[in-house]
N, C-alpha and C positions, 0 to 999 in steps of 0.2 A: 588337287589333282583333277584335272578335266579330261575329258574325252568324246567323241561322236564317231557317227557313221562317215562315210567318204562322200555322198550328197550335204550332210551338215540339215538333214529333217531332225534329227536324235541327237541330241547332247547332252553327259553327265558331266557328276561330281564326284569327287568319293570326299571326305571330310579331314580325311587322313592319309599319310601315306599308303598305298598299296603294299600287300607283305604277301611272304609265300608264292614266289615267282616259279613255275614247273613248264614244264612240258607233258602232256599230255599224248600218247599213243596209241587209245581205244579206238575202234571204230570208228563209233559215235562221234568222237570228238575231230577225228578226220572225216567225215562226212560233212561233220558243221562248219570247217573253215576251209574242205578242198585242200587237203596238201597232210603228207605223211603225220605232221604234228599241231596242237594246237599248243599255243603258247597264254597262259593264263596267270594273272595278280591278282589279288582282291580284299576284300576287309569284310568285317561284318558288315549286316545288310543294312542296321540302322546307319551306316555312315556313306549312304548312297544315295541317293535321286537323280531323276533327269528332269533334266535344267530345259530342254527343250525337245518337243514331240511326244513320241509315246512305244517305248519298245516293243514293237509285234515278237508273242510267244509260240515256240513248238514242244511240244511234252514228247521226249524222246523215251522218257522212259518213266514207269512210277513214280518216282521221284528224281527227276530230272526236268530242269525247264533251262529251255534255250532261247535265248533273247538275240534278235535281230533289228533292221531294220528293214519296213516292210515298202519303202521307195527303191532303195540302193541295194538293198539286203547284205549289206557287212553281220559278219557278225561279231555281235556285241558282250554278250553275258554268259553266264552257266550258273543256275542255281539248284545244289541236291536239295529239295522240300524240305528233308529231315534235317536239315542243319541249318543255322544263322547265320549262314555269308554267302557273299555272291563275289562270283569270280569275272573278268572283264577279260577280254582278249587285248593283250600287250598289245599290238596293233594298232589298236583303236585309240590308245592315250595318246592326247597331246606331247608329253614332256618324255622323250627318249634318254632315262638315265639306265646306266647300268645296272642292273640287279646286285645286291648283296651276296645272294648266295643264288643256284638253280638249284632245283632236284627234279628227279626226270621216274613220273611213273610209267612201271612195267607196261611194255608192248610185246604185239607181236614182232617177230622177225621176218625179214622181208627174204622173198625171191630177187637175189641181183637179175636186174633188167640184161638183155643180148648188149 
């Protein structure tokens, strides 16, 4: 499974399928991709690399690190510190398959727009 930025500076791999496909509703996680939801896959971190360039990081939180791209600025990653897996933004893969299953963590509720 491959994937990059939308300039193509950043390119990965994951080793393996991606698994645990969610949607994301925090803040945070709407800050990092711009838009109500962040959509995320991913695997343990040893089944990861990038294949070309070098993922510019922002530490959003203690243990929170958010991978970008620091030409284009897509964003690319999520990794909580205390755990061995890194998450990628659906987005960003190459290969557009269906997910097996979604699960969708708790957000807030929004104000309907006029």
């Amino acid at each position: 499974w491959t994937g990059g930025c939308q300039c193509g500076a950043v390119r990965y791999e994951l080793s393996v399928a991606p698994d645990n496909p969610c949607l994301c509703h925090c803040r945070i996680c709407q800050k990092q991709v711009a838009n109500a939801f962040g959509a995320w896959t991913g695997s343990h971190r040893d089944n990861f690399r990038v294949t070309r360039g070098v993922i510019a990081h922002f530490q959003s939180s203690a243990d929170a690190l958010r991978g970008f791209c620091r030409d284009c600025g897509t964003p690319l990653t999520y990794e909580a510190l205390s755990r061995p897996r890194i998450e990628v933004t659906i987005g960003s893969l190459d290969r557009r398959s269906a997910p097996e299953s979604w699960g969708a963590l708790p957000g807030p509720r929004y104000d309907r727009w006029p």
